[in-house]
MITIFI-179843 format. One record per atom (N, C-alpha, C): residue in one letter; x, y, z. Coordinates in steps of 0.001 Angstrom, whole numbers, padded with zeros to 6 digits, always signed. Example, Ala and Ser with C-alpha at 12.3 -4.5 7.8 and 13.67 -1.06 7.14 Angstrom:
BEGIN
a+013190-005690+007800/a+012300-004500+007800/a+013200-003300+007800/s+012850-002250+007080/s+013670-001060+007140/s+012900+000030+007870/
END
This chain:
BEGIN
x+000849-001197+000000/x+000000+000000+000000/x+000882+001243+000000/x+000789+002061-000912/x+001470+003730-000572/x+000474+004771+000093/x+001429+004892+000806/x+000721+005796+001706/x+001292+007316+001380/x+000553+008251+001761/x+000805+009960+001679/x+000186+010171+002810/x+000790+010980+004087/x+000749+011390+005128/x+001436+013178+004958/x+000302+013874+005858/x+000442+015242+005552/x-000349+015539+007216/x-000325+016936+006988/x-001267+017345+008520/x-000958+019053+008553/x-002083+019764+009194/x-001771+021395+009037/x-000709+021695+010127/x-000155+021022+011382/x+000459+021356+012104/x+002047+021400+011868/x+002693+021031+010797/x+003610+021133+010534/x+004574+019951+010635/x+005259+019543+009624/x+006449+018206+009700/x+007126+017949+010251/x+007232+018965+011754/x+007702+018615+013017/x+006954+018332+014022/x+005597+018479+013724/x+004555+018162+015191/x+004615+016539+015364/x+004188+016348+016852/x+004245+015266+017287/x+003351+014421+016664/x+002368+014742+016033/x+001227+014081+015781/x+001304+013307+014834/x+002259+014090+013580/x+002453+013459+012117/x+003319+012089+012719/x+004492+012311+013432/x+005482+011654+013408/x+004600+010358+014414/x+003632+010088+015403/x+002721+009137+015964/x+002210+008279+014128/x+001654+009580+013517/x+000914+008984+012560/x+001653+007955+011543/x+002853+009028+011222/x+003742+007976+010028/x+004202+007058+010530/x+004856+006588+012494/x+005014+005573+012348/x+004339+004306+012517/x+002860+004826+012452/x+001575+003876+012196/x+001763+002837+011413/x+001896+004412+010291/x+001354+003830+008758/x+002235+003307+007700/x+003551+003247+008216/x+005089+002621+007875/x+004805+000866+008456/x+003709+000853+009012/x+003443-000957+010042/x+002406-001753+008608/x+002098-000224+007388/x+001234-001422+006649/x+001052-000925+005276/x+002410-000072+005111/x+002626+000187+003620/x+003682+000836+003621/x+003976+001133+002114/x+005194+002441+001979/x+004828+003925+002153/x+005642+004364+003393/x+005084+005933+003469/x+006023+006938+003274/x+005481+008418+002586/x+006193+009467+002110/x+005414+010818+003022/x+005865+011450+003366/x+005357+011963+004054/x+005619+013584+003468/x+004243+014470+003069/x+004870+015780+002702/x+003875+016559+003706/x+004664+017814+004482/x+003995+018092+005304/x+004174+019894+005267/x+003932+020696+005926/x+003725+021890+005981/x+005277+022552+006867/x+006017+023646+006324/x+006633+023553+007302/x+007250+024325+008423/x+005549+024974+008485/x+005316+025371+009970/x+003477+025566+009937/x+003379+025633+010993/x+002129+025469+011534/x+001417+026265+010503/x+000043+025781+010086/x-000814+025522+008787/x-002229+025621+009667/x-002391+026071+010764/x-003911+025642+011111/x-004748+026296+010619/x-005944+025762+010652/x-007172+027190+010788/x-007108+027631+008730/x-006753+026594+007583/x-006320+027463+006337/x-007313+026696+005305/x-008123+025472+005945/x-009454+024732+005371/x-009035+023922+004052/x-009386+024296+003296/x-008927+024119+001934/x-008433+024713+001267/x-007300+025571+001636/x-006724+026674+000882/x-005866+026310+000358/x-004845+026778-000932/x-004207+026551-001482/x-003209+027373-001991/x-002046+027815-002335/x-001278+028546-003105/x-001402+028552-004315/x-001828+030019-004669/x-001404+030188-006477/x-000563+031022-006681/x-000049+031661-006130/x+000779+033235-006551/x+002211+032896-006103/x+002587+032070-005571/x+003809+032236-005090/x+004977+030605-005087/x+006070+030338-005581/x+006239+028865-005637/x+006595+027910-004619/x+006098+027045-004418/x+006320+025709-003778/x+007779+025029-003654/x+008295+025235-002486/x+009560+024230-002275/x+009555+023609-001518/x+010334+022470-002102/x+010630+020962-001099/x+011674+020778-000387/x+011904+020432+000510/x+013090+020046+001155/x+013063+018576+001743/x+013692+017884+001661/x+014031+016266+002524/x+014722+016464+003879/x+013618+016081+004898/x+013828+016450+006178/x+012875+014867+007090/x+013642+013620+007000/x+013148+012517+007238/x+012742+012499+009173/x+011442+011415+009158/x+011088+011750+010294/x+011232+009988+010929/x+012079+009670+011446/x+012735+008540+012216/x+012627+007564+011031/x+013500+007752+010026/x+014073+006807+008740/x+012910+006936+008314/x+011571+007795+008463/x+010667+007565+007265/x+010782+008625+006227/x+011007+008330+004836/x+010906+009556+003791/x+009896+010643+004021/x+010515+012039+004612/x+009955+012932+004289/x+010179+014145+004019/x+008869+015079+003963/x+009468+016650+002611/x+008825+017803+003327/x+009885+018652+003836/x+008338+019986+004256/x+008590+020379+003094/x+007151+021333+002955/x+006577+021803+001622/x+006288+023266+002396/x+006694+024602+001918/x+006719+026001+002554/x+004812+026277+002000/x+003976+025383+002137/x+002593+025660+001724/x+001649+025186+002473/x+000501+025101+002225/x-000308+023869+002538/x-000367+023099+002326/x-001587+022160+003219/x-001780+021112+003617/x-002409+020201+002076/x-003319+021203+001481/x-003557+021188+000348/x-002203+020953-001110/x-001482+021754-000661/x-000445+021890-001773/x+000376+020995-001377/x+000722+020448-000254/x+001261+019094+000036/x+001087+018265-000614/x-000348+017861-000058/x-001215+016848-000994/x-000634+016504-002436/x-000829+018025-003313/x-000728+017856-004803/x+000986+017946-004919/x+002312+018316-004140/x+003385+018271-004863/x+003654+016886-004448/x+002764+016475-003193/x+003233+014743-002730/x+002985+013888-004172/x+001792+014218-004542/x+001347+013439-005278/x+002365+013755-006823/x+002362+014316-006858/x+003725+015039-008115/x+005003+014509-007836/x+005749+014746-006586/x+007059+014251-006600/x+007498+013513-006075/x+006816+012696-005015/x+006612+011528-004233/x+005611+010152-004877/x+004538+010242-005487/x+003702+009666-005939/x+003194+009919-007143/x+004226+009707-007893/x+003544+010745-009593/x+002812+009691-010481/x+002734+008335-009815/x+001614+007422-010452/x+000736+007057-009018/x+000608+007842-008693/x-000587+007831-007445/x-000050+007140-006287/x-001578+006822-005288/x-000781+006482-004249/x-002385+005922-003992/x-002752+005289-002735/x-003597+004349-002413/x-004669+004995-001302/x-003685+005524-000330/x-004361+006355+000657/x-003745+007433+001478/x-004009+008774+001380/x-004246+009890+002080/x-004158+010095+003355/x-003434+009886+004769/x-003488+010430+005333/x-003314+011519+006456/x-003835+012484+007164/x-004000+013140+007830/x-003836+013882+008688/x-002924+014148+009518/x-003135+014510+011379/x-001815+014377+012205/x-001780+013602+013082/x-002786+013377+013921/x-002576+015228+014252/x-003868+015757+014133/x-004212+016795+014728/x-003991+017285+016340/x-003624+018502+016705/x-002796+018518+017714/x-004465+019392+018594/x-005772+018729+018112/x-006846+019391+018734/x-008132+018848+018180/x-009208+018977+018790/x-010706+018253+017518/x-010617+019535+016348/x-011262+018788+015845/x-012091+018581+014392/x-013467+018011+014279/x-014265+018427+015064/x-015498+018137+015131/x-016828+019149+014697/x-017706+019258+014140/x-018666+019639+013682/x-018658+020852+012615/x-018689+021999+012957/x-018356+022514+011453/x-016735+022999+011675/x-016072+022263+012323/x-014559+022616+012219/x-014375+022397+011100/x-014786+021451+010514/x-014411+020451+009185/x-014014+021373+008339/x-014513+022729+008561/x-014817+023893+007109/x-013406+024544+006948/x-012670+024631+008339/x-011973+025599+008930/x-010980+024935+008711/x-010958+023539+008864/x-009688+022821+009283/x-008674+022173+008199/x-007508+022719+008283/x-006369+022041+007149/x-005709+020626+007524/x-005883+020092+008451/x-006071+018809+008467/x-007385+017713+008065/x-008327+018665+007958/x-009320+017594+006710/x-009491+018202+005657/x-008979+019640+004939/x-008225+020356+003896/x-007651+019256+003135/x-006640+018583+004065/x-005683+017609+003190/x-006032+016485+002760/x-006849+016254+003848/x-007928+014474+003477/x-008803+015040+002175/x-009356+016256+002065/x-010238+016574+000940/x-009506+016496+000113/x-008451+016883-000227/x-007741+017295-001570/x-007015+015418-001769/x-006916+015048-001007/x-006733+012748-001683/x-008068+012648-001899/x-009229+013114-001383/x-010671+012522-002532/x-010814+013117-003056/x-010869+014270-003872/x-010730+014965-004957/x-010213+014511-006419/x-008637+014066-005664/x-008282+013120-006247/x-008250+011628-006444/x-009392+011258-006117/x-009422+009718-006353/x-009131+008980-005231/x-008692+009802-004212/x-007616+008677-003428/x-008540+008478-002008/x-008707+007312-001314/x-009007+006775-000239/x-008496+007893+000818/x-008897+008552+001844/x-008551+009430+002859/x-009150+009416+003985/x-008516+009810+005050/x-008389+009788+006498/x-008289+010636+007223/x-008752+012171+008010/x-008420+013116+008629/x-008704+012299+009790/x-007529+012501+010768/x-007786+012345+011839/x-006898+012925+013322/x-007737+013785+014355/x-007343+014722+015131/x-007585+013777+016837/x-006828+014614+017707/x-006924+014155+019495/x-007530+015515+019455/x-008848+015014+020754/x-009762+015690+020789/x-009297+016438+022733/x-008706+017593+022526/x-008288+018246+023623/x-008991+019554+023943/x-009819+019747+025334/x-010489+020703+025472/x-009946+021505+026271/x-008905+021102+027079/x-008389+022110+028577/x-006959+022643+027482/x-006349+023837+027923/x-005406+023906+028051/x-004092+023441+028634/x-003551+023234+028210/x-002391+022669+028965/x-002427+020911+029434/x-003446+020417+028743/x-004090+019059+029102/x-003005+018304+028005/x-002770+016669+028203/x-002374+016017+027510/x-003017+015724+026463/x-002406+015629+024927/x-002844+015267+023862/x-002834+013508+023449/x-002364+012907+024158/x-002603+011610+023941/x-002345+010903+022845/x-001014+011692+022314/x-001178+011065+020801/x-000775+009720+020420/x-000516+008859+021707/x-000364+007458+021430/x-001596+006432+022000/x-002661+007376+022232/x-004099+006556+022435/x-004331+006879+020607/x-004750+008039+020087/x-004544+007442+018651/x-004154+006947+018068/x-002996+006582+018149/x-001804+005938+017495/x-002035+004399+017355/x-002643+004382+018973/x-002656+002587+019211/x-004374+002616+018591/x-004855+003295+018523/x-006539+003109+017894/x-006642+002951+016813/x-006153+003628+016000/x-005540+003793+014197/x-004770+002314+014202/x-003886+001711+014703/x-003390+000524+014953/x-003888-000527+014575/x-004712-000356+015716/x-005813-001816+015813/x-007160-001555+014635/x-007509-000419+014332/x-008624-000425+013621/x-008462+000202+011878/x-006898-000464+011653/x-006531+000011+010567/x-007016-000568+009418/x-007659-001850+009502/x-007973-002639+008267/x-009515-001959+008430/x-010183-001783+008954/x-011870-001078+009193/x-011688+000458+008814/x-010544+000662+008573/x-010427+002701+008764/x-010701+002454+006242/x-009906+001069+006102/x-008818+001575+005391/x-009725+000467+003934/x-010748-000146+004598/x-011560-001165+003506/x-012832-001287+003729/x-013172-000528+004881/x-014295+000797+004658/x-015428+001150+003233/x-016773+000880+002796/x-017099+001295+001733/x-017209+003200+001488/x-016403+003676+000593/x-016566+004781+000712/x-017346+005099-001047/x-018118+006186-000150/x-018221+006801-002087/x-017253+007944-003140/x-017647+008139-003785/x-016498+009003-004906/x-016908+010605-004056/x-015549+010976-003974/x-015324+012863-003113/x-016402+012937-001897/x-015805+011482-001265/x-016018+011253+000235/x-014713+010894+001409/x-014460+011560+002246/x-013361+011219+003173/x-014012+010814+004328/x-013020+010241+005426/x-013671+009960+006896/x-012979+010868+007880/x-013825+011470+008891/x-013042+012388+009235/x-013048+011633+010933/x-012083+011563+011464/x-011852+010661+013131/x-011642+011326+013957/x-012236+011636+015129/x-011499+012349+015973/x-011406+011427+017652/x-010583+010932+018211/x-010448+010915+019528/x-009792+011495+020111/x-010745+010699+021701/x-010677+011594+022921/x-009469+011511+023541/x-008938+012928+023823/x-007265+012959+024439/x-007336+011875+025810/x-007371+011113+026250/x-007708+010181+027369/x-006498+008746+026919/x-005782+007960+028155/x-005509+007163+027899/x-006358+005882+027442/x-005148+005238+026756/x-006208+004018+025545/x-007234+003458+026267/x-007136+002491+027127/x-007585+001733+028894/x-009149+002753+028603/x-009347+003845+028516/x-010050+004427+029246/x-011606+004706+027592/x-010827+004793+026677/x-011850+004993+025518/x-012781+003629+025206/x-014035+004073+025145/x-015122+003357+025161/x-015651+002554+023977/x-014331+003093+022645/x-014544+001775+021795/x-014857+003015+020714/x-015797+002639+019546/x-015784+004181+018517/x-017368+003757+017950/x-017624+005006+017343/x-019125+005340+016688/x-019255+005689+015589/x-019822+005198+014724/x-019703+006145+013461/x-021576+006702+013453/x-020449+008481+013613/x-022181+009358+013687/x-021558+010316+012827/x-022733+011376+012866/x-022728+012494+012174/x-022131+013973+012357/x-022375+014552+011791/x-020869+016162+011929/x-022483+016410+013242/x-021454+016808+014655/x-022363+017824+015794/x-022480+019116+015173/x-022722+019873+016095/x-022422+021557+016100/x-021300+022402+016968/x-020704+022677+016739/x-019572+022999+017703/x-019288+024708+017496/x-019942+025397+018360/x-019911+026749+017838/x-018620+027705+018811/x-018558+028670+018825/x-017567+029641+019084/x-018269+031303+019815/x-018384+031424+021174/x-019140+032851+021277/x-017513+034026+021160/x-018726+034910+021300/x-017264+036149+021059/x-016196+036019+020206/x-017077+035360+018868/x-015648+035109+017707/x-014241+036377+017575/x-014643+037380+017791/x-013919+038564+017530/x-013449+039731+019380/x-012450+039685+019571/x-012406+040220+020503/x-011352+041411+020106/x-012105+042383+020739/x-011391+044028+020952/x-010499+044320+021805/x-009080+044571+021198/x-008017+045104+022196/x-007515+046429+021696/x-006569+046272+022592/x-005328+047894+022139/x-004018+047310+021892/x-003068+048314+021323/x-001812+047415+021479/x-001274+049204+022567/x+000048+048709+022708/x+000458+049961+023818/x+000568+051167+023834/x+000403+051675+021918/x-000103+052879+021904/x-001375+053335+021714/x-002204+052636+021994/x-003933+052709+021838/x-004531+052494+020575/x-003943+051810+019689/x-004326+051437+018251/x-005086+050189+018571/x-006036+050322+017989/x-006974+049052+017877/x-006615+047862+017352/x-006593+046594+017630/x-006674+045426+017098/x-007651+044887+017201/x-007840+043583+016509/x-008649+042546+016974/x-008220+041109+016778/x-008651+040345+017516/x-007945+039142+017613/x-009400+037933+017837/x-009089+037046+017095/x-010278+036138+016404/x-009925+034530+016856/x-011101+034049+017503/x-010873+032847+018233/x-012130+032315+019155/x-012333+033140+020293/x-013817+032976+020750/x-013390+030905+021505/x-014902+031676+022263/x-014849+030202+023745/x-015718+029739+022574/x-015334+027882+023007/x-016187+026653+022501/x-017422+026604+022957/x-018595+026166+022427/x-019745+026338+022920/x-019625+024504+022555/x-019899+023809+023662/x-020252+022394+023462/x-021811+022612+023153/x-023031+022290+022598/x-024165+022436+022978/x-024642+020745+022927/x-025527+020943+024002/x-026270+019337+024519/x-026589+018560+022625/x-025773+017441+022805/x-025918+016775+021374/x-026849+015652+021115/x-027328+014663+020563/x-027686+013583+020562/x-026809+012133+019891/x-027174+011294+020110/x-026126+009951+020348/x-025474+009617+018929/x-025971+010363+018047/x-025342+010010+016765/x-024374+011309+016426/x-023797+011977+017014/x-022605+013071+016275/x-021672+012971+016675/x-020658+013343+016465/x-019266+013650+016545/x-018623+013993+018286/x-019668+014950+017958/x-019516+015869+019605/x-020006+015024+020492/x-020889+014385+020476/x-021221+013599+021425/x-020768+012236+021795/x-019938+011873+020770/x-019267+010796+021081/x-018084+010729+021508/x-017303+011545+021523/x-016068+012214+022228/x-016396+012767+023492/x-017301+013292+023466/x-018082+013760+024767/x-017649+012695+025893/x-017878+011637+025423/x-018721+010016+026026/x-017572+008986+025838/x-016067+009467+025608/x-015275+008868+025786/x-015300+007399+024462/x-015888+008038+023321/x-015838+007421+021932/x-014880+008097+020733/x-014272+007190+019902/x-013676+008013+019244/x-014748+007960+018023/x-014771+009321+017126/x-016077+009187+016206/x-015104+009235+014881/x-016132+008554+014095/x-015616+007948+012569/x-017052+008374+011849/x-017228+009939+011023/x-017675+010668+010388/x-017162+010647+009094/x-018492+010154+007864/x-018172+009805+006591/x-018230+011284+006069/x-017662+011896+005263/x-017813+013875+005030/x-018315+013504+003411/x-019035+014167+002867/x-019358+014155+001377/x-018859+015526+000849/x-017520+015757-000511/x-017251+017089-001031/x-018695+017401-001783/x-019832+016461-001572/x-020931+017096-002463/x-021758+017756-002189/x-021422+019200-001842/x-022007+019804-001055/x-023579+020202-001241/x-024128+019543-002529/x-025746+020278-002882/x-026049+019151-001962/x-027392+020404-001872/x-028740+020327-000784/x-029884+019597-002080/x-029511+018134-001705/x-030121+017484-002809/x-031732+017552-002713/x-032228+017366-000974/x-033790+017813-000807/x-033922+019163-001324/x-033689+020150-001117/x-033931+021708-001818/x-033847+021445-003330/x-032459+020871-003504/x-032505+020679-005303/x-033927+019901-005512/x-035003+018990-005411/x-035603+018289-005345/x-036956+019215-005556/x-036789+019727-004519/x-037959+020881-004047/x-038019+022035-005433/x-036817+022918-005692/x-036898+023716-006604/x-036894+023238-007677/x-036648+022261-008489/x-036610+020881-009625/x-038672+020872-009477/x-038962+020627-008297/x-040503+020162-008596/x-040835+021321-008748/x-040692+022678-008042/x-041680+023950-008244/x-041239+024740-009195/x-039992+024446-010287/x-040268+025007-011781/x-041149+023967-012658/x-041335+022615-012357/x-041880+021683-013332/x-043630+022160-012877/x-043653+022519-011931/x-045199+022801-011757/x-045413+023911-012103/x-045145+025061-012146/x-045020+026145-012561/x-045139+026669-013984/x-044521+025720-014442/x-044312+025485-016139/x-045568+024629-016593/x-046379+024134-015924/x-047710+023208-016320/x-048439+024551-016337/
END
């Protein structure tokens, strides 16, 4: 199996290096990664400016920071690492969740989008840390991805569909096994906060408290909640096929 391993946190975070030496236990892995912290950039991409590689291996596994995204990873991996493709895409390990409409925001499932885009089988997957200063646990993922690698990885998926994973920062012993539910809601109050800097010039600075809100037994949020790790199928197809449905019937009636 070839593997492509990427993540928005950069080709030195702890998370990638948990992940690649996963995924080195059940194929050939190349690893192109960002190379410095990439969060918060969704699906963004570089056009204006060029892409360089460097070979910067992460414990004897082949790998490349790429001065871009998580996205542009993806496509020079697939260019100069994998230029007759590669099998599967993945991800992370994310140094935080990725749960409910993070998905939009987040360049660690940025990168899982851009391997189904292209054809390719993909995997975002983040440790779900709510305190500050709390442990990230990145070898309870590590050993979860492990054991549930043949179910992550032969999986029925459909065409410009990824899975997006997130577990709970908690030792392994302690997680309650996994769910596959749906994207929660995970909102943000006071997205925008008002400061000064020391000569009284205005800034603002963008981030805002997590709003958990009470979920039900099938989402994301609630299964992390509950000491589950959640396994969320994402569709790039973003039409509102009931509305398409709806406006499809009320020009055909309209037209009678």
């Amino acid at each position: 199996m070839r593997i492509l391993v990427t993540n928005d946190d950069g080709v030195r975070a702890e998370g990638i290096r948990h992940l690649a030496m996963v995924a080195v236990q059940f194929g050939e892995v190349k690893v192109f990664a960002p190379d410095r912290e990439r969060s918060a950039c969704g699906h963004a991409m570089t056009m204006r400016d060029p892409l360089r590689v460097k070979r910067c291996d992460i414990d004897e596994i082949e790998a490349y920071e790429v001065n871009g995204l998580p996205v542009d990873c993806v496509n020079v991996g697939l260019t100069v690492g994998w230029p007759d493709g590669c099998d599967l895409v993945l991800s992370g390990i994310n140094n935080g969740p990725n749960l409910g409409f993070d998905v939009t925001y987040s360049g660690t499932v940025g990168g899982a989008m851009e391997g189904a885009i292209n054809g390719i089988r993909s995997i975002a997957m983040s440790m779900c840390v709510f305190a500050d200063g709390a442990p990230f646990h990145y070898e309870t993922g590590a050993q979860w991805l492990r054991e549930n690698w043949e179910l992550l990885t032969t999986l029925e998926t459909h065409e410009l569909s990824l899975l997006n994973v997130n577990v709970p920062a908690i030792a392994f012993p302690e997680v309650q096994g996994h769910k596959f539910v749906g994207m929660g809601r995970r909102i943000y109050q006071d997205r925008v906060e008002h400061r000064e800097d020391p000569w009284g010039r205005s800034y603002y600075w963008q981030g805002g408290v997590v709003v958990m809100r009470p979920e039900s037994v099938d989402t994301d949020v609630w299964a992390v909640t509950n000491g589950f790790v959640s396994v969320t199928p994402v569709s790039l197809d973003w039409t509102d096929r009931a509305l398409l449905a709806q406006y499809q019937s009320s020009m055909a009636v309209g037209k009678g």
